[in-house]
N, C-alpha and C positions, 0 to 999 in steps of 0.2 A: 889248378890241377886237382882232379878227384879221380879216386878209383877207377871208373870208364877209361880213362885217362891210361891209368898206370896198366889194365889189363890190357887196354893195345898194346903199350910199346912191347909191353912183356911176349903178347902175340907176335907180334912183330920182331921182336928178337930174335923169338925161338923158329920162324919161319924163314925167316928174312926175306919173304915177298909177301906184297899185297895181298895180292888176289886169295893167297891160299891164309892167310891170318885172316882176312874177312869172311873168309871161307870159317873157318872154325869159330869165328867169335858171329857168327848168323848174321853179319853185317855187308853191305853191299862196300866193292872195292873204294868207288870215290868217298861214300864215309866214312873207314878206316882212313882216306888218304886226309880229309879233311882233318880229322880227329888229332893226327900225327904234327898236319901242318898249326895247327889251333896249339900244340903242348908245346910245337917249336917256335911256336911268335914267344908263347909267354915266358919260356926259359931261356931266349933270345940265342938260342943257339942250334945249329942242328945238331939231332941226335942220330941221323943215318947218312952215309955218302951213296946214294942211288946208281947204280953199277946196271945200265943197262932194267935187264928182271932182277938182279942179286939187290940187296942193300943189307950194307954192312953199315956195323955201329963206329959210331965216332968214339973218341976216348971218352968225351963228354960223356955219349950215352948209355957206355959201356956202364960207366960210376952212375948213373940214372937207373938203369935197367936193374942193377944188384939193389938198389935200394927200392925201386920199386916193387922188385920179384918178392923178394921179404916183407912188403907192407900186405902184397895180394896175396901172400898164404897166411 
């Protein structure tokens, strides 16, 4: 996990879709999506339940997201 890392989810958080978090962070959607699936192999959990276009956070990534929102300011 590095930085890159923790400024997606945190994108990802605050958006809760793809398209428009890769949209903001200059990145094309399947690299964001790759990015996402890359931090959830290695944390061996997921941290969004994909709702259609919504995705919402797991409790997991809820407690991932605060920690990581704090490491990127």
């Amino acid at each position: 996990m590095d930085i890159k890392h923790l400024t997606h989810i945190v994108a990802l958080a605050d958006k809760r879709n793809f398209a428009r978090a890769a949209e903001q962070l200059n990145l094309s959607q399947p690299a964001l999506s790759r990015s996402i699936k890359s931090l959830e192999d290695e944390l061996g959990q997921p941290l969004f339940d994909r709702i259609g276009r919504k995705n919402e956070l797991t409790a997991f990534g809820q407690h991932i997201v605060a920690h990581a929102q704090s490491l990127v300011d």
